[in-house]
C-alpha positions, 0 to 999 in steps of 0.5 A: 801278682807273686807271678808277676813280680817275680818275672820282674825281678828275674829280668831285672837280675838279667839285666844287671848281668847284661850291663856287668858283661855289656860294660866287659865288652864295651872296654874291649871293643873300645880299647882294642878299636880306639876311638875311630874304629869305635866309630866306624864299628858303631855306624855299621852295627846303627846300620844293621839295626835300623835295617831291622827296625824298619822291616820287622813292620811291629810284628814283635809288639803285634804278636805281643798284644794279639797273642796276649788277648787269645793264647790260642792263635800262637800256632798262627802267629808263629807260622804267619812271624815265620812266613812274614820273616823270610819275604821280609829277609828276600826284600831287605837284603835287596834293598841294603844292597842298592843303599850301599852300592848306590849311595855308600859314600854319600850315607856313610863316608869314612865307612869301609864298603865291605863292612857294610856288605857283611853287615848285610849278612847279619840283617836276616838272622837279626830280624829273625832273632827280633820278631821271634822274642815276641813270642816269648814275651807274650807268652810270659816266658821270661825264663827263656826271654832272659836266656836269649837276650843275655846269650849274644852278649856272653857269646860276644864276648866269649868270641872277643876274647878267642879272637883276641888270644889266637889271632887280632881284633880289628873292625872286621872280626868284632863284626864278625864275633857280633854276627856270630852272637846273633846266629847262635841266638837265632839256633838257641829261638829256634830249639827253644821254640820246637822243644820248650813252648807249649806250641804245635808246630804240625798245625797247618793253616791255610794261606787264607787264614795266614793272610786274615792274621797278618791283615789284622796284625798290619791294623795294629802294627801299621802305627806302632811300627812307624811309632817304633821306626820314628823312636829308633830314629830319635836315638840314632840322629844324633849319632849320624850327625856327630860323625858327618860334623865331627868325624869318626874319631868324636863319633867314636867317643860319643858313641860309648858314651852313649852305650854306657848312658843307655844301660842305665834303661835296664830297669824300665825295659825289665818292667815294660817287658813284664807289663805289656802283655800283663796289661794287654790281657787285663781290663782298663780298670783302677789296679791298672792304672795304680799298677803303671804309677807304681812301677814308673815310680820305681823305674824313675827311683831306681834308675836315679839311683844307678846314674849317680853310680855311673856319674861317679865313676864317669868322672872318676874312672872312665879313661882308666878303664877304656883308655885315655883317648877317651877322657872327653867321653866323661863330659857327654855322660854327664849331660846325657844322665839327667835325660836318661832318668826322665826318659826312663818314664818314657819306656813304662807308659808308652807301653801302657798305650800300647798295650791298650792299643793306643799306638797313636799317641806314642807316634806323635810323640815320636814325631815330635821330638825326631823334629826337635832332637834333630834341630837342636842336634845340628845346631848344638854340635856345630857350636858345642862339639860333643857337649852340644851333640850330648845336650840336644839328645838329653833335653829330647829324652827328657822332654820324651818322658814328660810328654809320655807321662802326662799323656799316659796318665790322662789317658788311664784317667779318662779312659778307665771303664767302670768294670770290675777290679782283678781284685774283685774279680778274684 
């Protein structure tokens, strides 16, 4: 348990320094860019990610969960992530390449086309980077977990501000820096992977035993991954809308406010990131579902406490720090906070389903509020502007952490077998 509160505090700790040089780079971005180029800027890094998204097929939460139940198939699941990794790069490229040569104007008007084009390149360094973190997390290795996901931040910005001194920031080379971050993440997984885990490389399997592992993976992933897609998509809808109603300049704002907002997040994700694996190796006992309660309870408190924080500055300081053509950004983050604390519940039990592969409930779920958030998103930012865009996705966060709750703790309710507790059994 020392163990496991100490990975706590170590991600969290992280996290706190992504936010403080994440903030870092948000100023730059958005100063330099302004608010049109932050919009434009923000689509192409949307579409990148939903690329990944979709085609990493929840090989990052299968490897987690399977790996976290038997130690000794990390060999396996690394080869089987790697073979899965390379055909799925080949497939996606392929398919970004028609969506932006078929339907670029349609999708992304106002988007530069060869912005998109170099997107594609990130798209297989991004997937790698994606995929091969689960290895780390289910092997609770949050030491080297916590150095590469806070390393294309630094590099990032390091990059940023190079680019800045020697020559000019514009939409193309904040693309290029952001690429050039993932690329270094993707060396920094791979010599920490060959060097640092505990894992036999030399092993060889069979293309039998490969195709047996990702077939037990696909029964697993097939719903989480469609739970995750169906998620993702919840977060980004409204920012498609807000820039096909509104525009990229308004897309621009809401988009950093919706960066600043989400930050707020690092504590459940620090918690989900350390208690997945933790309950994906343990039994469904009464210290499980005490120990979810706990940690929701200070993921709530600890993240109301942090909205507070960013409501004062907000109104106080935002458009002195980014600049005064984003003094409208303040009113989205107001409405945008309240949601974000309830949401944050979300993060902690929507791991603990998955960790006992109960995937089902969290798609449902998903699907549910993609329906929800979308209506009320082109019916509040037609009327409303970005307060309506902003209120749409607050009410869906917090109907996303109600929901997750109730059902997460009748689930540990009914679900809970009557077997020893860890502390009996220790």
């Amino acid at each position: 348990m020392i163990t496991f509160k100490s990975n706590i505090i170590q991600t969290i700790f992280r996290q706190i320094i992504g936010i403080g040089l994440g903030f870092a780079l948000l100023t730059i971005i958005a100063r330099t860019l302004g608010p049109e180029g932050n919009g434009v800027y923000g689509t192409v890094i949307i579409f990148i990610t939903i690329l990944a998204t979709f085609l990493n097929f929840g090989l990052t939460s299968s490897n987690v969960y399977f790996i976290s139940r038997q130690r000794s198939i990390l060999p396996l699941a690394f080869k089987s992530s790697l073979l899965s990794w390379f055909s799925l790069s080949i497939i996606g490229c392929i398919i970004a390449f028609f969506v932006v040569f078929l339907s670029s104007n349609r999708i992304f008007p106002d988007i530069p086309i060869q912005l998109l084009y170099i997107s594609i390149i990130a798209f297989p360094i991004l997937l790698f980077n994606n995929i091969m973190l689960g290895i780390f997390q289910a092997t609770e290795n949050f030491k080297y977990l916590n150095l590469v996901t806070l390393l294309p931040i630094i590099i990032n910005l390091l990059s940023l501000v190079i680019v800045a001194i020697f020559v000019h920031i514009n939409i193309t080379s904040a693309l290029a820096c952001y690429i050039f971050a993932q690329l270094i993440v993707s060396i920094a997984i791979t010599y920490l992977i060959k060097y640092k885990l505990s894992l036999n490389l030399d092993e060889i399997f069979s293309i039998g035993q490969i195709i047996s592992y990702i077939r037990d993976v696909a029964k697993y992933s097939t719903i989480a991954h469609a739970s995750n897609v169906v998620t993702y998509l919840n977060y980004r809808a409204d920012f498609y809308i807000v820039i096909s109603i509104l525009g990229p300049a308004a897309a621009g704002i809401y988009f950093l406010a919706v960066q600043i907002v989400e930050r707020l997040w690092i504590v459940a994700q620090s918690i989900s990131y350390v208690m997945l694996p933790k309950l994906a190796s343990g039994p469904r006992s009464e210290d499980a579902k005490r120990l979810a309660i706990r940690l929701a309870s200070i993921s709530l408190g600890l993240t109301f406490i942090l909205a507070c924080v960013v409501a004062f500055v907000s109104v106080k300081y935002l458009s002195n720090i980014f600049g005064n053509s984003y003094d409208r950004a303040s009113i989205p983050v107001m409405i945008l906070l309240p949601g974000i604390i309830l949401g944050s519940l979300s993060k902690i039990f929507s791991n603990v389903m998955a960790a006992y592969g109960e995937v089902k409930i969290n798609l449902w779920v998903a699907i549910l509020l993609l329906f929800v958030n979308i209506a009320l998103s082109l019916n509040l930012t037609r009327n409303f502007g970005l307060g309506g865009a902003a209120l749409a996705t607050s009410i869906s966060y917090a109907i996303d952490g109600i929901l997750k709750t109730v059902l997460g703790l009748r689930f540990l309710r009914t679900t809970i077998a009557l077997q020893p507790s860890y502390s009996e059994k220790t």
